[in-house]
N, C-alpha and C positions, 0 to 999 in steps of 0.2 A: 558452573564450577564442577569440577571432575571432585567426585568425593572416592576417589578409589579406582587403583588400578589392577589387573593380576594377569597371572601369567600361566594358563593353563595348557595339560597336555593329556594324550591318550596313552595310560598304559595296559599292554595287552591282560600282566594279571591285575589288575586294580581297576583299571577303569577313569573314567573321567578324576582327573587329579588337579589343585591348586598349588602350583609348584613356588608361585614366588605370589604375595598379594601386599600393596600400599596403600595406607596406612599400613601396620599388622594388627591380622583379625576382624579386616575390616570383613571380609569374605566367609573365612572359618576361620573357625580357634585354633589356635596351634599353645595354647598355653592357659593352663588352668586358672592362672591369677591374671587372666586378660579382665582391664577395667572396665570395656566396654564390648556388648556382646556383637555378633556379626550383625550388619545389615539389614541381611533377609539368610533363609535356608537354603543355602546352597544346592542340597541336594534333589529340591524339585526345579529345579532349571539346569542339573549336571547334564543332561539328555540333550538341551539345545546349546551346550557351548560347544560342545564336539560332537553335532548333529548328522544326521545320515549323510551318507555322501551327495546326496542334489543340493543339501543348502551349504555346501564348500566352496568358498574362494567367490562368497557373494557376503552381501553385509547383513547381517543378524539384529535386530531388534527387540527385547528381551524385555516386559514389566514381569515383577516378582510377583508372588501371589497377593500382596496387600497391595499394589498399586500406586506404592511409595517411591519406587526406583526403577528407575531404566537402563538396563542391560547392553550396550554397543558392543560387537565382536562383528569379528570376522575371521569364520575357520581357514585354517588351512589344511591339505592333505599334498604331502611330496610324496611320490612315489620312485621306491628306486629298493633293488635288492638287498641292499644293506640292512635294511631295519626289520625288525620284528614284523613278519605279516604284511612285509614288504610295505608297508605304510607311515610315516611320519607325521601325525596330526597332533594340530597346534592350536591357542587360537588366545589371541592378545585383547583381553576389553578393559572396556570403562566404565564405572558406576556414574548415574546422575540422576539426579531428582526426576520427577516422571512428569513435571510440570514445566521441566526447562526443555527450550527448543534444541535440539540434538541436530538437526542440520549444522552446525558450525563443527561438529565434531565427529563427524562423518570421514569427511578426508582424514582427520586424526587415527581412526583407527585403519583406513585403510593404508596408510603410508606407515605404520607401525607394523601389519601383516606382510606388506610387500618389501619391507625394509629385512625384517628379521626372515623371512621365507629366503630371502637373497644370503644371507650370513650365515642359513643351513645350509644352503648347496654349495656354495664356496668353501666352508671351511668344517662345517657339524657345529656351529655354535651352539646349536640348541637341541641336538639329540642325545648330548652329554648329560641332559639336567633333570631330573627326578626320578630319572628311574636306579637300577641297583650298582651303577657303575660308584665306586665310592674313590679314584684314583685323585690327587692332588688337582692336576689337570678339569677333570668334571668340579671342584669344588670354588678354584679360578673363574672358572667359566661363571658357576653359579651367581657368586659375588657378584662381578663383574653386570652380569643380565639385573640383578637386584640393585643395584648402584641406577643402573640406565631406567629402568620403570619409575622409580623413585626420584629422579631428575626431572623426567617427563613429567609429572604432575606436576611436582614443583614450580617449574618454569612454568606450562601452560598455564594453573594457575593464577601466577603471580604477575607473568609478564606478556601473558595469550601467545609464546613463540619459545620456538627450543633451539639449540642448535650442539649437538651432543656429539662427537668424537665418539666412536665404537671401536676402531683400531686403526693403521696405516690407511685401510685404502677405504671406510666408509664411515658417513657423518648421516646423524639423524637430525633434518632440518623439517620440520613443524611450524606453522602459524594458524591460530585461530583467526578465523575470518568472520566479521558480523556477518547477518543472515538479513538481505532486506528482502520483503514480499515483492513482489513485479508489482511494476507502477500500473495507474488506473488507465484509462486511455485518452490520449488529449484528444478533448474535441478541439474545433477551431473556432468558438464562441467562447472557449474557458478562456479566465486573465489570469496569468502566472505572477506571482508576488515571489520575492527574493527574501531569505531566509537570512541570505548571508551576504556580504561585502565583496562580490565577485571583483572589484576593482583592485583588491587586495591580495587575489590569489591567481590571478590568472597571469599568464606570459603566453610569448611566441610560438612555444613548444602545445599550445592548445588547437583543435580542430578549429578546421577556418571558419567555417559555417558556426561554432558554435562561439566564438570570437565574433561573430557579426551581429549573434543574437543573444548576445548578452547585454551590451547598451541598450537595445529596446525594450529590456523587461523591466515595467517602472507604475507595474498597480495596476493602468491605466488602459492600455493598450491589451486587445485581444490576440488568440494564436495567428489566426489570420493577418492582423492588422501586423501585428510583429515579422511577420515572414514578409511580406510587401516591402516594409519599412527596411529590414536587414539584404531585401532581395538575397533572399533564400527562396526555393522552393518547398510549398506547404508540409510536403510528405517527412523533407529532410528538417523541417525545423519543431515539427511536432515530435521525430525522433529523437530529435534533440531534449526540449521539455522534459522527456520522459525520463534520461539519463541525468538530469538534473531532478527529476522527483525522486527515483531510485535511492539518489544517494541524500532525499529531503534537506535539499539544499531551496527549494519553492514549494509552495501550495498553488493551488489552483484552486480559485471563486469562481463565481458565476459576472458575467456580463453587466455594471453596473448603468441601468436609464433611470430617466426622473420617470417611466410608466412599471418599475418593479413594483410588487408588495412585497412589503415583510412584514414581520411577525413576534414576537416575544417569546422566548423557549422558560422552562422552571430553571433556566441558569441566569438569570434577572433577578433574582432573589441572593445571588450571589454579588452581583453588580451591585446592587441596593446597599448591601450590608459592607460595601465596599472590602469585603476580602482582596488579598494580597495587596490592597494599593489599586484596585484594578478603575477606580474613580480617577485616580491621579492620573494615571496610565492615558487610559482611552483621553483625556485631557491636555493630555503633551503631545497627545497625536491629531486631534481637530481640530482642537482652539487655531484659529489664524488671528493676523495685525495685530499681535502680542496684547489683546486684549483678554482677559479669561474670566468668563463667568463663575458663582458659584457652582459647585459639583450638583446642585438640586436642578438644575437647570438640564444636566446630563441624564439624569431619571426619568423627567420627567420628558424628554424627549423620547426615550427609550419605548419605556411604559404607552405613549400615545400611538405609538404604531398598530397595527391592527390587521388582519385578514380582509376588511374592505374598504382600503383606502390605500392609496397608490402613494409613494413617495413626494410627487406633485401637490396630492391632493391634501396630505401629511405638512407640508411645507405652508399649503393656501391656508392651513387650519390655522398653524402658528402665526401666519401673518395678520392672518382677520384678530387673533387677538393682543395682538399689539407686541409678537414676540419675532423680529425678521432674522428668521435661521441664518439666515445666508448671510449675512454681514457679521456671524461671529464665527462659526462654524464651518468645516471644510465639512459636505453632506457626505461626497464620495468615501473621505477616510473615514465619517463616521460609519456608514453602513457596512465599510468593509471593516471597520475593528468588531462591529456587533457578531458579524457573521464568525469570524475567525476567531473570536473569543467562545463562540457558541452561542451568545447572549438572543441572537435572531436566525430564523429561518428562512427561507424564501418560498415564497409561492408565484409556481410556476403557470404558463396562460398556456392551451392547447386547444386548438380548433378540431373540433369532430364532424365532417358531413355526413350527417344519414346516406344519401342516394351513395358516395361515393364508397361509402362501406358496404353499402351493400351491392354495391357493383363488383365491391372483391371478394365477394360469397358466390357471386353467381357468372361473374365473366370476367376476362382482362379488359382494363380500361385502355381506351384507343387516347394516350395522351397528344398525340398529333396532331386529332381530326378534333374541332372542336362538336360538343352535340347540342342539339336542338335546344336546350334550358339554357344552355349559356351561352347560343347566338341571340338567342330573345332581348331584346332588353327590358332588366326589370328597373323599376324604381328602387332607389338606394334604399336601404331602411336603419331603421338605428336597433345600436346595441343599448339593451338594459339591464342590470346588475337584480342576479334573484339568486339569492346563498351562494353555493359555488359554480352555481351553471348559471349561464349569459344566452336569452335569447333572442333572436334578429328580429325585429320589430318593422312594421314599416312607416317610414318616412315622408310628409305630406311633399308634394310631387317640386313644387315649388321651391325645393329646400336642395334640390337634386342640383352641384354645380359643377359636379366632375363625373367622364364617362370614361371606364378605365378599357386598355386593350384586352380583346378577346385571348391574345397569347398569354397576358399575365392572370387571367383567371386560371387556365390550364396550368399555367405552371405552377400556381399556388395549388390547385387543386391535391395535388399529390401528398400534400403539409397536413390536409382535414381528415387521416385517420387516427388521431389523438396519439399519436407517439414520438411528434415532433412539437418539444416546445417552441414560444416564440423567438427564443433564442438563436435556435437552427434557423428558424426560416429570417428572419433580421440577416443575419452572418451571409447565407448563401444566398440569396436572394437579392442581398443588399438595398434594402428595405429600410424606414421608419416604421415604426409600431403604427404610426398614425396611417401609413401608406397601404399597411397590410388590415387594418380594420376596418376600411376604407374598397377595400376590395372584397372582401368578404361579405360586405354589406349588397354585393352584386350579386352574391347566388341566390339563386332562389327561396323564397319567403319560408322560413321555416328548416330550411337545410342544415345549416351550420348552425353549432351552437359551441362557446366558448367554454372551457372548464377550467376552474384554477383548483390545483393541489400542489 
């Protein structure tokens, strides 16, 4: 919200001047029985509103000295022999809290500078105005300039867009525009979820590609998976995504398998105590075969989740006690309402090889040629669960029923420097969780070890 606009200018005897200011007084006082005092003190920031000439006809940024309000300008300086010192310097701003985002009113001041800079050289609109000219003509003019500032706010406040008539041949047209941050970047593991009823707004006059990938975005389906399915290609439907995050019409979760963990955040305490309804909620969105348990049921599933135990293993729990998730319960929308409410976290699985990290301390890895440790064959060995780190165990030899290609160790190889979850390597890979632990179990005794965070 624009708390204040004004209209200042350089005069050669006086010096930095408030020629026109809205509200009045919001800036300086011009009248002793003013209700309410200025702003801030004008006079330690008169230096930067008509500042040296390097910061002219660039955009100005201004806190006051208490760091309550923020200062937008942009000077101007016309040059031309007519005027005093052969200089005309101007410079149009606007007050705003110093905690509001000021990107959206950016363009506002500069299409106010370039507006009225156009309405000097054309005609002297604005070199009539505060100095000593006192002729009926300068006093029109004044009005006039005071009427259009005081519109401007008006309007933008009120309606975020102006559209102001200045004479025959120029209009002041303004819009405020939200300000979104740049979208995060799609991987092709993330699932896009739909915010809004895309079936309800979209027509023929929409991008093709983005018309093909809007039917497949349904919870469910990966970025990948969605680009195959609309045959788009990856590059252009991930661009896509992003132009639909931009304007948070989707969120993006993660990859939902029965081998994720998750977890409980302190916003479970909120779930409990059933604020906003949010019992009812998550209940109109799992419950399936219109059957509906009590909401303690919804708690108490929540609550059993844990950092060591897998969604499978969460599900074997309730079953061994005589409670079968899955005949009441959709698990996918459940996990996805936890996650998107905030209610649950996720923890994520990352393979680390020692030898392969430390091959990239010390040489480039020849991913082509296979080497000597992984032409060997070892015996399989198993994974065992110790806090957050998994280490490769070995497996009695008898137990050995699958011998994987020496290509697919090499190419998993590349996955074991802990910066690719399992996610990545599942997606590109095209992989099972079970396919890819299963091969790791090939490297050498002690190499890899599993991390979840």
């Amino acid at each position: 919200m624009i708390l204040g606009i004004f209209f200042a200018r350089f005069l050669p005897q006086e010096g930095t001047k408030v020629v026109y200011q809205s509200p009045p007084n919001c800036i300086v006082s011009t009248s002793p029985n003013a209700l309410k005092p200025p702003l801030f003190d004008f006079d330690t920031i008169s230096e930067y509103i008509i500042p040296r000439q390097a910061f002219f006809n660039r955009l100005v940024s201004i806190l006051d000295p208490d760091s309550k309000y923020r200062i937008l300008g942009h000077p101007i300086c016309i040059t031309d022999p007519k005027y005093a010192r052969n200089e005309f310097m101007f410079n149009f701003s606007i007050v705003l809290r110093a905690d509001i985002d000021e990107i959206p009113y950016e363009a506002v001041v500069r299409r106010l500078a370039s507006t009225f800079a156009e309405l000097e050289v054309q005609n002297g609109f604005l070199s009539g105005v505060g100095g000593d000219e006192n002729a009926d003509e300068s006093k029109e003019r004044c009005r006039s300039i005071e009427a259009l500032i005081e519109i401007v706010k008006e309007d933008l406040n009120n309606f975020n867009e102006c559209m102001i008539p200045v004479d025959n041949a120029n209009t002041i047209n303004m819009k405020l525009f939200p300000y979104h941050a740049p979208p995060p970047p799609v991987k092709p593991w993330n699932v896009p979820i739909s915010k809004i009823a895309f079936s309800a707004i979209t027509d023929s006059t929409w991008d093709l590609s983005m018309l093909k990938i809007l039917p497949q975005i349904d919870g469910i389906k990966d970025v990948r998976s969605i680009a195959h399915s609309a045959d788009v290609s990856l590059p252009l439907t991930k661009i896509a995504l992003q132009h639909l995050l931009y304007y948070d019409s989707i969120l993006l979760i993660d990859l939902f398998l029965f081998s994720n963990i998750y977890a409980p955040t302190m916003l479970i305490r909120s779930f409990i105590n059933n604020e906003d309804d949010m019992q009812e909620e998550c209940a109109n969105y799992v419950f399936i075969h219109g059957h509906r348990l009590p909401n303690y049921y919804l708690c108490r599933l929540f609550t059993s989740l844990c950092t060591s135990r897998s969604v499978k293993e969460w599900l074997k729990l309730h079953s061994d006690q005589g409670f079968p998730v899955l005949e009441f319960i959709d698990v996918r929308r459940f996990i996805q309402f936890g996650v998107i409410k905030g209610i649950l976290y996720r923890i994520h699985k990352f393979a680390v090889g020692s030898r392969y990290l430390a091959s990239l301390g010390t040489a480039v890895v020849d991913r082509t040629q296979p080497t000597k440790n992984f032409n060997d064959r070892h015996p399989p060995r198993e994974i065992s669960k110790s806090g957050i780190k998994i280490g490769i165990n070995r497996l009695n030899n008898n137990e050995a029923t699958w011998d994987p290609e020496p290509e697919e160790q090499h190419t998993l190889q590349k996955y074991t420097d802990g910066c690719h979850s399992f996610d990545q390597i599942i997606t590109e890979l095209n992989m099972g969780d079970a396919r890819i632990m299963d091969l790791l179990r090939q490297f050498p005794e002690g190499d890899v070890k599993i991390l979840y965070r």
